[in-house]
Structures are given as C-alpha cells and as structure tokens.
N, C-alpha and C positions, 0 to 999 in steps of 0.2 A: 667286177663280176656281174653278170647278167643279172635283174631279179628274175627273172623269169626262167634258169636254169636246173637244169634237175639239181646238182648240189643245193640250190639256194630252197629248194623247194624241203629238200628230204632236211638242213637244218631247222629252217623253220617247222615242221613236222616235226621233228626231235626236241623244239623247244615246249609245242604246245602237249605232246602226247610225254615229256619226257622222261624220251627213250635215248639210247648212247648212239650214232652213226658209226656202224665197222667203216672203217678206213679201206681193210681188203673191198670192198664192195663199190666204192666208187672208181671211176676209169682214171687214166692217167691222170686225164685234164682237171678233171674235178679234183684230184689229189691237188694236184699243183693249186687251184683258187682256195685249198683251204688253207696250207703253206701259208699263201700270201696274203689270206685274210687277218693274220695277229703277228704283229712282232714282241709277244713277250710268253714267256710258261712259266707258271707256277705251279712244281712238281712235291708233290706230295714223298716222306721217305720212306721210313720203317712201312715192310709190306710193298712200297710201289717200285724203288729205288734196290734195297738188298731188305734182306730180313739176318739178323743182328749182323753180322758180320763175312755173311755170304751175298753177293751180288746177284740180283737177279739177269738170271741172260739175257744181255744184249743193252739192256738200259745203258748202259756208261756210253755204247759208241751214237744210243737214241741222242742224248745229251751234247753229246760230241757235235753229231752230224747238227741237231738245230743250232748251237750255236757256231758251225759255219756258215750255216742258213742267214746268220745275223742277226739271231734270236739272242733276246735276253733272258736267260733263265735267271728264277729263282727254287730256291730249296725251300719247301715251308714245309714246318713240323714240329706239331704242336709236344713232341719230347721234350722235357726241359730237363732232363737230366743231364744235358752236356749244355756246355759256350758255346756260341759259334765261332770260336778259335777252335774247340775240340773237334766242332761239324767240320769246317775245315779240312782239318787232320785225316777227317777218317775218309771224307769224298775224293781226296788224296790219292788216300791208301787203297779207294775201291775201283779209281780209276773216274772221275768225277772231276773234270773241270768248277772250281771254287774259290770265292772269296769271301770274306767278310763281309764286302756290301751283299750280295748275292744270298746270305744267310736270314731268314725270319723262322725264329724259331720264340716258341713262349716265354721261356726265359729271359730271354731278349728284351722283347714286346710288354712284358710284365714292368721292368726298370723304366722303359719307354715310356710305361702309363702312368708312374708312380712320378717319373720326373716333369711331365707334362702339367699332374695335377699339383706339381710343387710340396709334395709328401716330406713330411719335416721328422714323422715320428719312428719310430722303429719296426721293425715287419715281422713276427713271427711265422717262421715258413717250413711246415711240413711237405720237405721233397726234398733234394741231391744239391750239392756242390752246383751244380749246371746255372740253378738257380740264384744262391748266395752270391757265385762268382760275376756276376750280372749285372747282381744289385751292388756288388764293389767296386764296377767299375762305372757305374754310374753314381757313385757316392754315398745308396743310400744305406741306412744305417740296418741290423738287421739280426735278431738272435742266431746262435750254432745251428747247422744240423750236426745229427748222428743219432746213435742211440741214445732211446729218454725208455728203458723198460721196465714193465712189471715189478717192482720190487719187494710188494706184498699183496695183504690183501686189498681190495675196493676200499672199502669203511679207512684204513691206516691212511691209504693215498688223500683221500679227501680230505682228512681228518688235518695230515703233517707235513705229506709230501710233497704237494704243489703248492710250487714257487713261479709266482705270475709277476711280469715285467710292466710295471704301472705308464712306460711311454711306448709301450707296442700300439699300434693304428692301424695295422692289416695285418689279415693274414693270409698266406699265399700257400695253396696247396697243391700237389700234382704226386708223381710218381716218389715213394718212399719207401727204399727195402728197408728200413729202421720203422717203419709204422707200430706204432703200437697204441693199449689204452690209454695211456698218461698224455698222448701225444692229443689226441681225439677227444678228452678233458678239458686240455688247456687252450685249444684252439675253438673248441663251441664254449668256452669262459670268455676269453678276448671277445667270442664276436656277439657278446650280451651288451658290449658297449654301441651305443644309438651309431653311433659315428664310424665305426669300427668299419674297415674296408675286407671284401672276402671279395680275392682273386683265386678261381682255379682254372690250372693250366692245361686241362686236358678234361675230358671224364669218357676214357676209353673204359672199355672193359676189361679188354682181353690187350697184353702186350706182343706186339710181333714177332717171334723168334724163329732162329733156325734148329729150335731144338723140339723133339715130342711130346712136352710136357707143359701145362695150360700156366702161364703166369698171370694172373692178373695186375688191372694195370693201376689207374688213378678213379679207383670205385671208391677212394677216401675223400673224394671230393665231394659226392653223393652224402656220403655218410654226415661230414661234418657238417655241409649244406645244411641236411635234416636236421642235425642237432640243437641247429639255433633256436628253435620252438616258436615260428613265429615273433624271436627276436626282429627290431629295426637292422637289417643290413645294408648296409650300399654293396650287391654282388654283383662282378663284373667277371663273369666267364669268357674263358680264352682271348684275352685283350685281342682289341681289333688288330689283325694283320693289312689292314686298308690304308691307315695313315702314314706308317711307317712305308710302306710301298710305293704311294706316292709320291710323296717324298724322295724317296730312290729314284722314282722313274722321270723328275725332271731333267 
C-alpha cells in the first residue's frame, strides 16, 4: 500500500487525532488495502457480537465473510461467567464460527496467569462457575462459589461467622449474582496478607443485556480493591490477553 495514499493518510490521522475511520467513506480500493492490511481480529462480545442472547444484525455473516477472507478471528471477553466450552456453545447457537483456541476470555487468562506464576495455594473467588471451572481445568485448587449471605447482624458476622481458609493466596473477582457482605469481608481479610494475589476480571459497570433493566456488572472489583486500605497487594487487573495470543498466533 502506498504511503502516500489517501487511506494511509486518513489512518495515520486517526491514530494521532484518535478518531475511528467509517469504512462507508472510503472508495472501493481503499476498502480493499485495509482488508489486506491485518490478517487477524479480535472481536469484542457482550454489546459488539449479541447482547445476552440476541444477536446483533448482521455480525455473524461480518465473522463469517472475514474468515473467508482468511482471517483469523478471535473472540475476547472479559465475561468470565462462562468457559470457553460454554463460549463455544453459545457462538454456536448464535451463528458464530468457534473454537476453543479462538476463545480469550478472563476466566481463561486468570488460570493462565496463576499457572504461569506456578501458584501452589488456594484461590478464593468471588464470581460464577465460568471462573472455578477454569481454575479445574488447569488444576488449580480453589474455594466454592454460591451463596455466602446475610445471616445476621454486622457485630455477630465478625464476631462468629467468618471462617477464613489459612492456604487461600488469591483472590479473583468479577461478575457475582451471589454477592453479598460476608463475601466483601472475607475477600478484603485474605487480601491483608503481604503476599496475597488480587486478580479482577473485569470492572465493567454496567452488564450488557437485551432486557430494559440496568444490571450492574463487576463494580465489586472496585469495592473490594478499596477495601484493602492501602494493604501490600500484588493486583493484577484483567490478566493480560497478549501472551496467551501469541502464543495462538505462532
């Protein structure tokens, strides 16, 4: 491609002013050098892809056509409420070319980074199955989710009811419809220890749905963040999606 091209001009203008390039706006030919400028995408889901389980128009055959193009897509998505055997399933079901290499999602990438750093101890993880299920197939060891709620007052909990896991070494947080006090106790207690690992998998605010009604998302990541109080943590937000890609892309 030309440097001297109007495409190449209006990218580079988009990088320094950055602004997005409409596609409708350039001519054929300029469509075509940008095609053939990248053989890979990584496409974003929830909100880009479908919103819960409505497909947004036309994305599936977008997907489709680049990888006849000979594009390698990937799906990245910092959700960690499912596997990406679940992601799978649903790209499936929405009409999504998918496989398991082709999947980066944080739940994923969270196991990835726990078995990279050779993590021996147990993980306390406020968020979903997506997560747990991750860390079991990468072996690593890691308390229940589900409900941990309310059972009395403040002063009793502190007092009788919290039961702390003396080999927990991280704790991983993201999306958690079981959230509660006790949960937000025990995970800014763990992360008083010097050494203590805080992985969170998201800090969306707002979850993407196809319904009227505001869910929020993984603002407990925020929350427990804060609670450390200037505790020592090693925090490592949204493990990097870079290595594990590369990785892929030899």
């Amino acid at each position: 491609m030309p440097s001297d091209s109007k495409f190449s001009r209006s990218i580079e203008l988009s990088k320094k002013n950055m602004v997005a390039v409409s596609l409708t706006s350039l001519s054929k030919e300029e469509f075509t050098n940008f095609i053939d400028s990248f053989d890979t995408v990584l496409t974003d889901c929830d909100g880009v892809l479908w919103l819960g389980n409505t497909v947004i128009l036309g994305s599936p055959n977008v997907i489709i056509q680049l990888q006849e193009m000979g594009k390698r897509v990937f799906y990245v998505t910092n959700n960690s409420s499912k596997t990406r055997d679940e992601i799978v399933s649903k790209c499936s079901r929405l009409g999504y070319p998918a496989t398991r290499d082709n999947i980066l999602s944080t739940a994923y990438l969270t196991a990835c980074y726990l078995q990279d750093i050779v993590f021996k101890k147990k993980v306390y993880v406020v968020g979903s199955k997506g997560i747990t299920q991750e860390l079991d197939a990468a072996g690593i060891k890691h308390l229940d989710v589900g409900p941990d709620p309310m059972c009395s007052d403040v002063a009793s909990l502190l007092r009788n009811e919290v039961q702390l896991d003396k080999d927990v070494g991280a704790v991983v947080v993201g999306f958690d419809e079981h959230f509660s006090f006790p949960k937000m106790v025990k995970a800014a207690t763990y992360l008083k220890q010097p050494n203590c690992i805080f992985i969170g998998t998201n800090t969306d605010e707002i979850l993407p749905t196809e319904f009227p009604l505001t869910v929020p998302d993984a603002e407990n990541v925020e929350w427990i963040g804060n609670a450390k109080q200037k505790v020592s943590v090693n925090r490592y937000l949204c493990p990097s999606h870079g290595n594990v890609y590369k990785q892929k892309s030899i």
